[in-house]
SERO-4910 file (N, C-alpha, C, O; in steps of 0.05 Angstrom, whole numbers):
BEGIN
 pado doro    nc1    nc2    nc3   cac1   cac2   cac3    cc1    cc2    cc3    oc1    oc2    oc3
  Unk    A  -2002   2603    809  -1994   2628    821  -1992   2649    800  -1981   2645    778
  Unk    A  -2007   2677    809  -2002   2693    784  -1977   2712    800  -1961   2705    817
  Unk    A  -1983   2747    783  -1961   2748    793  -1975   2773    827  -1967   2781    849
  Unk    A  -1997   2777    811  -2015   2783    855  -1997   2769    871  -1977   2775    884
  Unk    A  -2014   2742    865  -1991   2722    890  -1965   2724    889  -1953   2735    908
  Unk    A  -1954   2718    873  -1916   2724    871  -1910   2743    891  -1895   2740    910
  Unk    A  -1930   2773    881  -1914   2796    894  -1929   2793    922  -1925   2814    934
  Unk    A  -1943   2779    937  -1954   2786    965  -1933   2762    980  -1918   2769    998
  Unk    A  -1933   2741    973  -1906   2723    975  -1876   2740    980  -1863   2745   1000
  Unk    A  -1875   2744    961  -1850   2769    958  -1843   2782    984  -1825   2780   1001
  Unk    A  -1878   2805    980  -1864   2821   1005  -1874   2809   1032  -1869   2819   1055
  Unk    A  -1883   2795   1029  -1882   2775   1063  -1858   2760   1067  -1849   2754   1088
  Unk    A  -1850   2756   1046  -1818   2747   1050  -1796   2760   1052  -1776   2746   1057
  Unk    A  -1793   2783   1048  -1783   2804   1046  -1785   2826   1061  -1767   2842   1064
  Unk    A  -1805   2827   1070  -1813   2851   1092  -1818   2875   1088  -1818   2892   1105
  Unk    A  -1827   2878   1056  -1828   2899   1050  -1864   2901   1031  -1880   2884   1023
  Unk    A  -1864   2932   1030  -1893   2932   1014  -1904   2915   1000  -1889   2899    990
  Unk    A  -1933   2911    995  -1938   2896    964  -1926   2912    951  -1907   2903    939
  Unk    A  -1932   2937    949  -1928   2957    927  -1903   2962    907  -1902   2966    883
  Unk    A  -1873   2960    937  -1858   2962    921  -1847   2922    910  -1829   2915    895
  Unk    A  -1863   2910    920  -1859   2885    910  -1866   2875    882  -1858   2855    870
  Unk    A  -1886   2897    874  -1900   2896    846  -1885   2912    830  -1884   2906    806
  Unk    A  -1870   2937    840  -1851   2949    833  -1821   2934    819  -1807   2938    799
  Unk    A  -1820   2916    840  -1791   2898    833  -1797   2879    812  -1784   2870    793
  Unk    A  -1829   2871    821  -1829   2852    793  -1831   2851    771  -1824   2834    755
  Unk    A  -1848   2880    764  -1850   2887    738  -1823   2903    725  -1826   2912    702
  Unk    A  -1802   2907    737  -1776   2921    729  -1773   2901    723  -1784   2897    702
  Unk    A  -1758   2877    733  -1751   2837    732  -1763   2838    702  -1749   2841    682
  Unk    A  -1789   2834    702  -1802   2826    675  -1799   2846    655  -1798   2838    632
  Unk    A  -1796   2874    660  -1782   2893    636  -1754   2899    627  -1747   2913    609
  Unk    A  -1735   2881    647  -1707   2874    647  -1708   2847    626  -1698   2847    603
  Unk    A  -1724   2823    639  -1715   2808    617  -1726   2793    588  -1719   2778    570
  Unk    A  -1755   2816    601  -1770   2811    567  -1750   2828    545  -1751   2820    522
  Unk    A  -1728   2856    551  -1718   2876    536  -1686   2849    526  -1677   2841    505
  Unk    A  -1681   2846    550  -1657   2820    546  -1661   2803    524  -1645   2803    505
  Unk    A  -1684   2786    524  -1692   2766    520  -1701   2775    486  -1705   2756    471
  Unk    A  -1703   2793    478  -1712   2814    455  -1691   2818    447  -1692   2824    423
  Unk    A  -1670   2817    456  -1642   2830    446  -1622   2797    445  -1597   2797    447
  Unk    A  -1636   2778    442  -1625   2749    441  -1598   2741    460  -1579   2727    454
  Unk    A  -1605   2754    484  -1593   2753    502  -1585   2735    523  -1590   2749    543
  Unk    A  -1574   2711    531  -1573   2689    549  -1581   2707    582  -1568   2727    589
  Unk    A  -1599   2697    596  -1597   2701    613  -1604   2670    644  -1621   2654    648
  Unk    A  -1573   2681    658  -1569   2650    672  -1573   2661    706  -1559   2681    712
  Unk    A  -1589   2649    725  -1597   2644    751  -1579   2625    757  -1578   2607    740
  Unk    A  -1560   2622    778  -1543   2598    785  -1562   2594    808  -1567   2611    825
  Unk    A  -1573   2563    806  -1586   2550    821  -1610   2544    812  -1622   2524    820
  Unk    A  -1622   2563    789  -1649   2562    785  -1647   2545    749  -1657   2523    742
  Unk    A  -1632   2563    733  -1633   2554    700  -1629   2581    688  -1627   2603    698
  Unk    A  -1629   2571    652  -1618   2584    641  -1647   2597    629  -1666   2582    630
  Unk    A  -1651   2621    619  -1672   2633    593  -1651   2636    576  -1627   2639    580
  Unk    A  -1665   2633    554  -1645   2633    533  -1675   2633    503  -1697   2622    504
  Unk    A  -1666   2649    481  -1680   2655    454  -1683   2631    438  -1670   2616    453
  Unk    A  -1689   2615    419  -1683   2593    409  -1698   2599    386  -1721   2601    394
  Unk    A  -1697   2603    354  -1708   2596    337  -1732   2568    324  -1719   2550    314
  Unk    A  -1750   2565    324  -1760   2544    319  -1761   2542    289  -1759   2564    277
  Unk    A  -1762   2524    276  -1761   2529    253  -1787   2514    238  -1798   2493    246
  Unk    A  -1794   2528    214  -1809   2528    202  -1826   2501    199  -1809   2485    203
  Unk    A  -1852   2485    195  -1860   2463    203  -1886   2461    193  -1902   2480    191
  Unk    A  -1889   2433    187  -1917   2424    168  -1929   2419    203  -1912   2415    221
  Unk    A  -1969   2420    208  -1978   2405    221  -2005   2407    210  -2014   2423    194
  Unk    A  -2016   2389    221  -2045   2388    213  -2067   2403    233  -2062   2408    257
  Unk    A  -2085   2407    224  -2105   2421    235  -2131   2397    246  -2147   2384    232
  Unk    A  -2126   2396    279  -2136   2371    288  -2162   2372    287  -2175   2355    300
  Unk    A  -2176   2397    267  -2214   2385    265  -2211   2381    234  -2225   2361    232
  Unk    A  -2202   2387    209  -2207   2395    199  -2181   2367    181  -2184   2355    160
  Unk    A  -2162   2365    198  -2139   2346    180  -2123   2362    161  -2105   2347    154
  Unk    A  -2120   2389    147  -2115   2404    134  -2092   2407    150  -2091   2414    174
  Unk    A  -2066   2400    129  -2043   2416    136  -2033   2444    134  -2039   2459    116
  Unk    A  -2019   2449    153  -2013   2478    164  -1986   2482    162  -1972   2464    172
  Unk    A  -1974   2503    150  -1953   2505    157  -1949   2531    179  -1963   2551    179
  Unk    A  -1933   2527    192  -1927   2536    221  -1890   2547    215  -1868   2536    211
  Unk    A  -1906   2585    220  -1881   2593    203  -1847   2593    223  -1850   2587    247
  Unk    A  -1833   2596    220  -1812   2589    238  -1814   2619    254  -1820   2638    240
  Unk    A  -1809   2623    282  -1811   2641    298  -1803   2639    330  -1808   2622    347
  Unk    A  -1789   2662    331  -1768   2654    367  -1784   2640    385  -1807   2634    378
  Unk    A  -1776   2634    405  -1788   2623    424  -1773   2620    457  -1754   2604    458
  Unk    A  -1779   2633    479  -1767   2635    501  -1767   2609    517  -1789   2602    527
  Unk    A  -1742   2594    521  -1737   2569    535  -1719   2563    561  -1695   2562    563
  Unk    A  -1738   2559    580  -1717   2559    603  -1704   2527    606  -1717   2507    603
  Unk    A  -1680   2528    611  -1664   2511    611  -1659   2507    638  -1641   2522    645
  Unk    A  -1670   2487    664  -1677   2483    685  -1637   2474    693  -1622   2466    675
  Unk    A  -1631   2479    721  -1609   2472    729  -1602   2443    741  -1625   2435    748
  Unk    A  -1593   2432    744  -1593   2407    766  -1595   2410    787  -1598   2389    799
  Unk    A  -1593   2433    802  -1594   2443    832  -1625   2443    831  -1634   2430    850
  Unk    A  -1655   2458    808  -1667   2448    814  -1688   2433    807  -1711   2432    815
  Unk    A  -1670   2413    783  -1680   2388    778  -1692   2370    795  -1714   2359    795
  Unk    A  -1658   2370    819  -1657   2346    845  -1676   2365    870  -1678   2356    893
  Unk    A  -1684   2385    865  -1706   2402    882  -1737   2390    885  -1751   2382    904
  Unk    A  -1740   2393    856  -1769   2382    841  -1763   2352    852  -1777   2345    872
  Unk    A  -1745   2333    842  -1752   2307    842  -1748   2297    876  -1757   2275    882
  Unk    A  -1735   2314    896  -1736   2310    923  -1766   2310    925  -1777   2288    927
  Unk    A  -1784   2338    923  -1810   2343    935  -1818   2327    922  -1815   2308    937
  Unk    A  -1828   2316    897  -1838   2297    884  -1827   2264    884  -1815   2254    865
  Unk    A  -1832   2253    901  -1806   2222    897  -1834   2206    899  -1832   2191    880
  Unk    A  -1851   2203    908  -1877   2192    885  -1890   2204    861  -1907   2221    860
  Unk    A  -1877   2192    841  -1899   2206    812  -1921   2179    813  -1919   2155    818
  Unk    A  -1939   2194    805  -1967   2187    802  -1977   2192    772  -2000   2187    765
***
């Protein structure tokens, strides 16, 4: 799903324009890319957490070539999923394949 679909979803669920549905989403995404920039926790009750996380600095190799790499340390945006919908996912999913 990109975010076309998101926002036509949206406003068929909602009852309102695509337009201003593309409207709400790109405010959403300039709300919490500005948050999320400012190392900001941001928490959905029911859905999970976003949250900033440092990665830190790291040897790897370069898988044509075998030449190690270092891989400089740099943030990284991590959603931290809830248990409300952990037991969501693993209801719709109760055969893994």
């Amino acid at each position: 799903m990109n975010k076309l679909d998101f926002a036509n979803e949206l406003a068929e669920t909602t009852n309102i324009p695509r337009s201003k549905a593309l409207r709400i989403i790109n405010a959403m995404l300039d709300i919490l890319s500005k948050k999320l920039n400012e190392k900001e926790k941001i928490q959905f009750i029911g859905f999970g957490t976003l949250e900033v996380r440092l990665s830190p600095e790291r040897m790897a190799r370069n898988p044509r070539t075998r030449e190690p790499v270092l891989i400089p340390k740099r943030y990284k945006a991590v959603l931290r999923p809830s248990e409300h919908l952990l037991d969501k996912l693993n209801e719709s999913h109760t055969k893994i394949e």
